[in-house]
N, C-alpha and C positions, 0 to 999 in steps of 0.2 A: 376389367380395367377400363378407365374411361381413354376418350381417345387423347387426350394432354394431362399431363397433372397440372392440377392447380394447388398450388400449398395451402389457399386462404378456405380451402374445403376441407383440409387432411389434417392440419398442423394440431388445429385444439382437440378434433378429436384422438389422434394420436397419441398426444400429451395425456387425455385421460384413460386410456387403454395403460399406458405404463403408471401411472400414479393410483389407478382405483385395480392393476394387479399387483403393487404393493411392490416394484422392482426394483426402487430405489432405497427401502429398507432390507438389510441385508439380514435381520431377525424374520422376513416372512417369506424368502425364498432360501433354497438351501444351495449351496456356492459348491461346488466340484470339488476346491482346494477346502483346508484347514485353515490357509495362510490368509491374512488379511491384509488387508491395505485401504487406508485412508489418507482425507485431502480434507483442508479446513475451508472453507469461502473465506479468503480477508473480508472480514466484515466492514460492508457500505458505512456511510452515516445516515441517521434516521432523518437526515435534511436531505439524502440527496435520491436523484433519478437518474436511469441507466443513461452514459452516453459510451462513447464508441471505445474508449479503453476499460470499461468494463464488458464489455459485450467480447472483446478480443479476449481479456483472463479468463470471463467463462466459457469460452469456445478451448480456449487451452485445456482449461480441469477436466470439463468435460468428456474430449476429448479421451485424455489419461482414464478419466474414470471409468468411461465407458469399454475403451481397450482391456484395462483391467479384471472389471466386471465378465466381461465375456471371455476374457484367459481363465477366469475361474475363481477368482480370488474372491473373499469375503470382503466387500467392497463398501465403504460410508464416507460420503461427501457430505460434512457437517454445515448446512449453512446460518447467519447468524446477522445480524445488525448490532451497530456500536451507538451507544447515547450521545458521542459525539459533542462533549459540553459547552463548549462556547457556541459554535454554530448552532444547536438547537437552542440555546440559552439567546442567540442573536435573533434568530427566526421565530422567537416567540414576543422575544420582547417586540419585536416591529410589529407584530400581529395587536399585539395590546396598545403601543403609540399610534394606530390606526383607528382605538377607540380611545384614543384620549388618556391614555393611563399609562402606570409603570409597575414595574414589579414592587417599588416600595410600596406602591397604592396598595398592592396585595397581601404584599408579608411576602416569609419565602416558603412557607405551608401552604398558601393558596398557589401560589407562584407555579413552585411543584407540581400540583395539580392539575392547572393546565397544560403544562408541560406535558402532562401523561395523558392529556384530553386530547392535545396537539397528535400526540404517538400514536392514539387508536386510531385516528382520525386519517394522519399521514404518514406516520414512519413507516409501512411494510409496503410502500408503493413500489420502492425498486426491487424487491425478492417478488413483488405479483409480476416484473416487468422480466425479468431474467428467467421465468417460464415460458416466455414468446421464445427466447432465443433456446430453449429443448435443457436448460441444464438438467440433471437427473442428482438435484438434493436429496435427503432424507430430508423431507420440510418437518416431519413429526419430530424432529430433531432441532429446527430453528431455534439457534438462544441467542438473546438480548442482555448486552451489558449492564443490564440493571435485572437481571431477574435475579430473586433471591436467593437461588444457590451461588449466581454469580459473585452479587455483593457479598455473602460467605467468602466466599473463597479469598476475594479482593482486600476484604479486614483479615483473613486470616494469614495474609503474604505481608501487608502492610505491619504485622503486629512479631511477624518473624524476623523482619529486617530489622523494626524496635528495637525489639531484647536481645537481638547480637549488635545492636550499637552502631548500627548502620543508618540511620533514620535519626538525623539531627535537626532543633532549629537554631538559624545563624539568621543574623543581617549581615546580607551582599548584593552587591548590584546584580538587576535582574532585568531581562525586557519586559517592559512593563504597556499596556496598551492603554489611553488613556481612555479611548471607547469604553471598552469592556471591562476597565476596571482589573485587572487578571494579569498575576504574571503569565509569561511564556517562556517555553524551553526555547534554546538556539534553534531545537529542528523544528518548531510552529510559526519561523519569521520567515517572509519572505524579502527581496531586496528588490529595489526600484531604480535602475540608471536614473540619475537625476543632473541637470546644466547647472553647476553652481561655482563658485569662488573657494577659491586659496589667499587666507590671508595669512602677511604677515606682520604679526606684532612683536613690540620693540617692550622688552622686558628690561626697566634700568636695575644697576647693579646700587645696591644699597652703598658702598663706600664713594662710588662716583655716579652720582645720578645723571651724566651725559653721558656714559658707554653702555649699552645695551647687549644683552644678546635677542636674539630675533629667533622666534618661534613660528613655524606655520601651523595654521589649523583650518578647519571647515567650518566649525563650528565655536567659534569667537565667544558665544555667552555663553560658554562653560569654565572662561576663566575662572568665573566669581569661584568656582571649587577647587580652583587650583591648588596645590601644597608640595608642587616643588618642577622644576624644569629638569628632564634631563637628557642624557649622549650616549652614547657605545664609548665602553671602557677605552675601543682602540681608535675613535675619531681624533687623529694629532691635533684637530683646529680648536680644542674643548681642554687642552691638557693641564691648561694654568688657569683655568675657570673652574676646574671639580671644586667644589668643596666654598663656593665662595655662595654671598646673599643675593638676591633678589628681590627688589620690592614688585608686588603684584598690582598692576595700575588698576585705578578706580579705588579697588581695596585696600590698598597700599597695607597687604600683607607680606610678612616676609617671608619669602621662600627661598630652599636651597638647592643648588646644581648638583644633582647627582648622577651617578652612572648606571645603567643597565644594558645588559648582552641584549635585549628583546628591541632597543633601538636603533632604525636601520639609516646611517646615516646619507642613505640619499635621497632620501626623503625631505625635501623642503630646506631644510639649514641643518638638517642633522641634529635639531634640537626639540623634543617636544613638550610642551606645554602636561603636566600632569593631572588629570581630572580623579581621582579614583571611585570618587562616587556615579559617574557619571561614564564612564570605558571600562570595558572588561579587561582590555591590557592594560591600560593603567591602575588596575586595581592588582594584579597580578605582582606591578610594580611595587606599589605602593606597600603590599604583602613582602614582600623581599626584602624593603626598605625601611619598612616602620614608621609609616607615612599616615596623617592621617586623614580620614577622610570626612569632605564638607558636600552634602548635601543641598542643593542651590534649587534643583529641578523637584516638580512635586506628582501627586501621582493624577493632578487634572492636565498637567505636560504644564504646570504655568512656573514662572519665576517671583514668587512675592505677589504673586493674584495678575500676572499681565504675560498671556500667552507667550511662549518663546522664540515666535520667529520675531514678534514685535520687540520683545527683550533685546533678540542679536542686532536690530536695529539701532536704538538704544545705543547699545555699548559701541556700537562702530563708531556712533556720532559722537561720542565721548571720546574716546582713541581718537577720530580724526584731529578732534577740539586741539587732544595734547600733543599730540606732532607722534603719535606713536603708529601708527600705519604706516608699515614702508612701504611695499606694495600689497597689489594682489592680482590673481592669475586665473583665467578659464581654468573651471576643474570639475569632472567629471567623477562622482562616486556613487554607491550602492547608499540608500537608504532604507533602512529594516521598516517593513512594514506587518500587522497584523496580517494573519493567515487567513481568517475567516471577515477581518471588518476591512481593513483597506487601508487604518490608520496607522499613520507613522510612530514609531514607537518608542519610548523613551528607555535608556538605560536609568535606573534609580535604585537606590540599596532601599531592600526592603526584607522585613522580618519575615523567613519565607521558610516550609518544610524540604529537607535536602537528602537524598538519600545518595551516599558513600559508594563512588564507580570504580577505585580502583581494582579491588579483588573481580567484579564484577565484567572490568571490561576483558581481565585476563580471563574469566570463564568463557567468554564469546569466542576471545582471540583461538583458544587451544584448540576444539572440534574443527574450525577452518584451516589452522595452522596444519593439523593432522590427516586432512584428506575424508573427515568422517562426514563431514558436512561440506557439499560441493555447489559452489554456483555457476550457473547457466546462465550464460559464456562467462568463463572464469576469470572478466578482468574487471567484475564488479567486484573481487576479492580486495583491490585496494582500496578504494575509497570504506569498504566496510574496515578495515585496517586501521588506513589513516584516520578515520573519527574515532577507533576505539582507542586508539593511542595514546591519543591527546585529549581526550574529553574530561570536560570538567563533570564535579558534583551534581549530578541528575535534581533542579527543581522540581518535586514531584505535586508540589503545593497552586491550588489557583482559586483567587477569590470570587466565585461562582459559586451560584443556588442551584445548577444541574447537574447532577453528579455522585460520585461515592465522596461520600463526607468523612473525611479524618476520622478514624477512632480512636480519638484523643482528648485529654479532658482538662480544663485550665483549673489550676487551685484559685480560688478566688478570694483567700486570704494571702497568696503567693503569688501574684499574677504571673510571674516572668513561668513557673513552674509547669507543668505539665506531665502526663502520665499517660500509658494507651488501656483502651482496655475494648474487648469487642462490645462488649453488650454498655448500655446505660448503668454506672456503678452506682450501690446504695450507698457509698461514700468516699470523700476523697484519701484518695492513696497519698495524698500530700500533707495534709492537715488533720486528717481524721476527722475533720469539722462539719467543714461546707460543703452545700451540693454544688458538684463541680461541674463547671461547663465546659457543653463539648466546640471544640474547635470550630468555625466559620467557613472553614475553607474546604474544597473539596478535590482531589487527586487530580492529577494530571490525564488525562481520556488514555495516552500510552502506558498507562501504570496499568489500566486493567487487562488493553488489548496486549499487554506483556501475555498474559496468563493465557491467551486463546487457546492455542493448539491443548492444553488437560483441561483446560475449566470448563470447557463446553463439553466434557467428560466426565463433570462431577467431582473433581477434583476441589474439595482436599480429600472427600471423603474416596474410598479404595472401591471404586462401581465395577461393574462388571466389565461395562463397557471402555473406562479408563485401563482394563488388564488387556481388552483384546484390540483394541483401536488405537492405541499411544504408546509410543513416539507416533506421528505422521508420519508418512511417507515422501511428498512433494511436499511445496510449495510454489505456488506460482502469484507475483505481484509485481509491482512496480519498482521503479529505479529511486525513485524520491522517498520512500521510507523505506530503504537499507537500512538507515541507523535508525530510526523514529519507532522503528516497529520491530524487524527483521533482529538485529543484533539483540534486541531487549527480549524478544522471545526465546533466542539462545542463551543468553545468561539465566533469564528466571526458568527455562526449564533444568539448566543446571543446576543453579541453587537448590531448584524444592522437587524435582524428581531425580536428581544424578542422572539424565540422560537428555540426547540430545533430541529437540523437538520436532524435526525433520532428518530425511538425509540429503535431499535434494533441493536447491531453491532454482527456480525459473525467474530472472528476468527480463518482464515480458520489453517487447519494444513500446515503444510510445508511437501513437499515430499520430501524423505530423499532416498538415493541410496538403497541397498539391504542388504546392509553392516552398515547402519545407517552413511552413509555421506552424508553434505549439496552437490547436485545435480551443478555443474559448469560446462558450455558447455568448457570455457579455460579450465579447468583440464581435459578434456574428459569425468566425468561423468554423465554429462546431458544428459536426454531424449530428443527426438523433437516429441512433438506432431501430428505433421502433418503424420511424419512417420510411427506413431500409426495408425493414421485415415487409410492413405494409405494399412496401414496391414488389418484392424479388421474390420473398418468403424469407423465413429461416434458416434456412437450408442453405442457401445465396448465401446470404452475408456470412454463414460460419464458413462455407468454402473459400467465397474471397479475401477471409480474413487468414483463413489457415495458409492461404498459398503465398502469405506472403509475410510466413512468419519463419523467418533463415536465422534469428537470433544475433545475426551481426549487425545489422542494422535498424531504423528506424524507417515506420512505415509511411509514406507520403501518398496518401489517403485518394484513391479515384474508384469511381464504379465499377469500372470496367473489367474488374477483377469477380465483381458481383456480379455483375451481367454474364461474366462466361461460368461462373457458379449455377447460372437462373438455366444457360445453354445447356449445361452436366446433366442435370435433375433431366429436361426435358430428355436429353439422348439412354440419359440410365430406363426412363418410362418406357422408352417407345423400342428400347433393346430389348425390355422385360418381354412388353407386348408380342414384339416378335416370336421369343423363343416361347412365351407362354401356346401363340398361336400352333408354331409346327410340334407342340406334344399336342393338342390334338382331344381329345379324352383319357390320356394315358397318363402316371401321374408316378413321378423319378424320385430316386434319393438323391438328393443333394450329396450326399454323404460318402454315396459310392465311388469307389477311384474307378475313372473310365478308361478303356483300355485305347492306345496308338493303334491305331488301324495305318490311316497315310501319315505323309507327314507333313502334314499341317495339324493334323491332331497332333503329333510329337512336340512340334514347335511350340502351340500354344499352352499345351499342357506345361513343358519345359520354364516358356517365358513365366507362366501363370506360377512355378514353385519359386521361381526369383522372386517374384513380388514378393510374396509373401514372407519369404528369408528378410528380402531388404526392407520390406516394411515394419516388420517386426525389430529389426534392430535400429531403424531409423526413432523408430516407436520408444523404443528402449532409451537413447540418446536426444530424446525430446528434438528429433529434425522434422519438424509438423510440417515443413512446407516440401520437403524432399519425398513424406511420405503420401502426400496427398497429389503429387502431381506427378509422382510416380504409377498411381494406382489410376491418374486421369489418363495418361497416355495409352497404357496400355490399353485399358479401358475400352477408350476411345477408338486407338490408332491398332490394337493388335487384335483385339477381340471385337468389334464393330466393322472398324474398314475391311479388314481380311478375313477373320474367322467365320463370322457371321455369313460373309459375302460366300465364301468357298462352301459353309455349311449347306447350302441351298443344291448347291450342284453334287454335294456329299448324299443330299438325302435319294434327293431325284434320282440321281446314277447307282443309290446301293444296289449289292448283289444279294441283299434279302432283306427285310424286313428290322432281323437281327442286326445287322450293319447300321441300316438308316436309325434303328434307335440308340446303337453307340454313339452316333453323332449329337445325338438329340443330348444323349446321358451327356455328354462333354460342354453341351448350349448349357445345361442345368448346372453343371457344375460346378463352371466358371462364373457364371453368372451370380449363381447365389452368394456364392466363397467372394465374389466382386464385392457384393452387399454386404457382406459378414466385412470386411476390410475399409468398405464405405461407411459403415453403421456411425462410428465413433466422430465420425466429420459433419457427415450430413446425415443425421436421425432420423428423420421426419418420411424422406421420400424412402429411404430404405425399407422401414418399416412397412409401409402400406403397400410398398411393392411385395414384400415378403409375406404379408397378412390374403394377398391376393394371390400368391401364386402357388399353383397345381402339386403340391410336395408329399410326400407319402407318409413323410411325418416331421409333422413341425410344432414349434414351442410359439416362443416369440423373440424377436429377432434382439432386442435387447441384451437376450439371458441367452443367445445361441454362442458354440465355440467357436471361438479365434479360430480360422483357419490354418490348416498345418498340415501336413504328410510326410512321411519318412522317405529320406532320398533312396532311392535304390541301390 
């Protein structure tokens, strides 16, 4: 062994010792148990590169998989990349506005194409970057949300929701992005703190055009879609107003006062102005009401060909004209904006595909309700709750050229008509006539990553690997797609397998700056993992990230967690070196229980069966940071400062040969059973210290058993 390790000497060749002995597919090694166990990678997007909250989830799976793998189990960590459709559909089209062109320049055949020229080119960068950090995939397993058994599977789930009548289309207001042209779901918006005004306007009453009621709003040019003002049934200041007219200034339409429970009256005047084309509760309203709705807003965000902020200009100046602004107020709200472009986004009805959440959200609800399906720390249980509760109809529809395209076909003697069908039909199902065309629009990117945890098992078809590998076992991801990803994979494994997709979810913490800020490469306060590696090794940064993952909190992000990671590695090296030097030429089981002589052999043998009890159920209960700085201590503080120390004066003073090599048997013992408990954290040094040291008989440290012994 050299005299330091250096990780940026060991790391890649190590990584190819485990990948070209095939350790990570669990068809080319044969596993102790029967039992298997598997973990899916949430799949990246084919836009993005590793930063420091992926590096954290894969240090987590890892982890688990690794601990697994070496308890015995038939072990597969599925990894996989998502198409990601607006974002890569954003990242390409800029690559084309760079030379002067657009995707119409192309068609959406060519379009396509680069898209997939883009993929070979760039999509597999962050699965080459998440082998610096040691994960242990089945890469021969890597699937892409566009490979063809996937898109299988994706038409074959989309065409089952069809024909039980689940899969509608409606016009309803939708967020709509004027960038991207694309509806979005609720969970693809993001909200922006924005400094803006309350105003309020004076709505005159049709039979006395000087008495008003007064309405506040934010957004003033969405009167023109106004079709009715109203109150909470129990606001007493409203009670001889229900039912009366109002004319709509500017349009001098008439609209009427009506009531709804969903109006909060301390809100402004207790009165709101009705938009339904244009609010998702006021459409709710307007549904309850029988209201109709006026479309003002268009899908370029303009009013009548003249952007909308300019529009709200406009109309103030017209309202001020008539004496109808009574006032207005500092006011502070969320503005939705595009997840992937940054544009503010518009609410507008639009003819959009809808897929039916009531049945669906109670399939989620019940495995959680029941304790089958558990989250890690169990107070992410409400918010996955409260969204399944109240969620509306899943838009599954988005007007995008990248992606699973509807299998759906318009009559084109019937236009309004439509029909699904997997393949290109020799005729329509509608007319019997014309050749029917297929839909424009292509799924929602969460419709397919619904389907992960079986599809990337071949699912629909009955594989082998779908009988011995599914349901999953974990799950570990993030807090922000609980509902976007997490609940939707619990329902669609309900639907189309009657079982649940997981039993476990981990969510992980979010790393936060030093300061307690959400971490942004465009703000410049992001980490790059790689640059970690490059500093510490890999080894570092999965120690620093494990020791500081308690599950209560969120992480606030400093080195110096790395750095005493970078200190571990160096003390594990040069503990090895030691005990490798005092055997000498003589070469120990690991394996052997070493016998109490004094008692300091008792002690540490004793401390060294704790560990392992606790680590293992630390292990069990996903306590990654209890279990790793557990196993540092001792480590450290019981087998280094004292054991190690005492061992010297053990060897020197035996009473025979056979003595001083009990002590040695005890250096080996501990030591290695240290690395066998280290392995899963920090891979890297483990192994090479294992691959170098003097053992009577050894595998590879990988595939070696969890340590254990039966208490006396």
């Amino acid at each position: 062994m050299d005299k330091q390790y250096q990780a940026e000497k060991i790391e890649e060749k190590i990584y190819d010792l485990w990948e070209k002995g095939g350790f990570f597919n669990p068809d080319k090694h044969k596993a102790k148990l029967k039992k298997s166990f598997s973990i899916v990678l949430p799949p990246p997007n084919i836009t993005g590169s590793l930063h420091i909250g992926h590096a954290l989830n894969a240090t987590i799976q890892d982890i688990i998989i690794r601990w697994k793998r070496m308890s015995g189990f038939k072990t597969l960590w599925v990894p996989g990349i998502d198409h990601a459709g607006i974002a890569t559909q954003n990242v390409v089209e800029k690559k084309l506005k760079k030379e002067g062109k657009t995707r119409f320049d192309l068609g959406r055949e060519n379009f396509v194409k680069e898209v997939w020229k883009w993929k070979k080119e760039k999509g597999d960068t962050i699965l080459k970057q998440l082998r610096k950090m040691g994960v242990s995939c089945d890469w021969s397993r890597t699937t892409f949300t566009m490979d063809d058994h996937y898109i299988e599977a994706v038409k074959q789930a989309f065409l089952h929701y069809y024909n039980k009548g689940m899969i509608y289309r409606g016009e309803r207001p939708v967020n709509w992005c004027p960038r991207c042209q694309t509806s979005l779901s609720d969970l693809e918006v993001e909200y922006k703190e924005e400094k803006s005004k309350l105003w309020y306007l004076k709505y005159p009453f049709k039979e006395d055009k000087t008495k008003f009621v007064v309405v506040a709003t934010t957004r003033p040019e969405t009167m023109l879609g106004d079709t009715a003002v109203a109150v909470n049934p129990r606001d007493k200041r409203y009670k001889d107003k229900i039912g009366k007219t109002l004319i709509l200034p500017i349009i001098k339409r008439e609209i009427p006062i009506i009531t709804d429970q969903a109006i909060d009256p301390k809100f402004g005047t207790g009165a709101i102005k009705v938009t339904p084309a244009h609010d998702f509760v006021d459409y709710q309203i307007s549904q309850r009401n029988n209201l109709e709705m006026v479309k003002v807003i268009d899908e370029k965000g303009e009013i009548e060909g003249v952007p909308v902020q300019e529009t709200r200009k406009n109309i103030l100046e017209k309202l001020e004209k008539l004496g109808l602004i009574e006032k207005t107020e500092d006011y502070i709200h969320k503005v939705p904006q595009c997840y992937r472009c940054g544009t503010v986004l518009e609410i507008i009805p639009s003819k959009q595909w809808f897929l039916k959440m009531d049945k669906l959200a109670k399939l989620a609800i019940k495995p959680v309700k029941k304790g089958e399906i558990k989250f890690h720390p169990n107070k992410w249980e409400k918010p996955y709750f409260e969204w399944l509760e109240k969620t509306l109809d899943w838009c599954i529809s988005r007007q995008l050229w990248w992606g699973h395209r509807l299998p759906v076909w318009q009559c084109q003697n019937q236009k309004e008509k439509y029909f699904a069908s997997l393949d290109k039909p020799k005729k329509c199902s509608i007319c019997g006539k014309c050749q029917p065309k297929q839909s424009e629009d292509v799924l929602d990117t969460w419709f397919s990553s619904a389907l992960w945890p079986f599809a990337v098992f071949g699912w629909p078809q009955k594989t082998k690997h779908l009988k011995i590998f599914y349901p999953t076992d974990v799950l570990s991801t993030a807090r922000d797609i609980i509902n976007s990803w997490v609940a939707r994979m619990v329902f669609s494994s309900q639907e189309f397998n009657k079982k649940n997709p997981f039993q476990n979810i981990i969510i992980h913490p979010t790393v936060l700056t030093k300061d307690g800020r959400r971490m942004s490469k465009s703000l410049g306060t992001g980490v790059d993992p790689l640059d970690l590696i490059d500093k510490y090794g890999a080894d570092a940064v999965r120690f620093g990230l494990a020791w500081e993952i308690t599950g209560l909190q969120d992480i606030r992000f400093t080195e110096d967690n790395i750095i005493a990671g970078k200190k571990f590695c160096n003390k594990l090296w040069n503990a090895s070196r030691f005990v490798t030097f005092q055997l000498g030429r003589k070469k120990f089981d690991d394996k052997k229980k070493p016998k109490s002589i004094t008692a300091q052999d008792k002690k540490i043998l004793k401390d060294f069966e704790k560990l392992v009890h606790s680590n293992t159920d630390n292990l069990n209960q996903f306590r990654f940071a209890k279990a790793i700085q557990n196993t540092y201590h001792f480590f450290w503080h019981n087998f280094c400062d004292i054991y190690i120390e005492k061992s010297k004066i053990q060897i020197k003073e035996a009473n025979s040969e056979k003595e001083a090599d009990n002590t040695r048997q005890i250096l080996v013992y501990v030591l290695i059973n240290s690395l066998k408990m280290l392995h899963p954290f920090i891979p890297f040094v483990t192994e090479e210290i294992y691959q170098n040291f003097p053992l009577k008989q050894k595998k590879t440290l990988i595939i070696e058993d969890w340590p254990c012994y039966n208490r006396r």
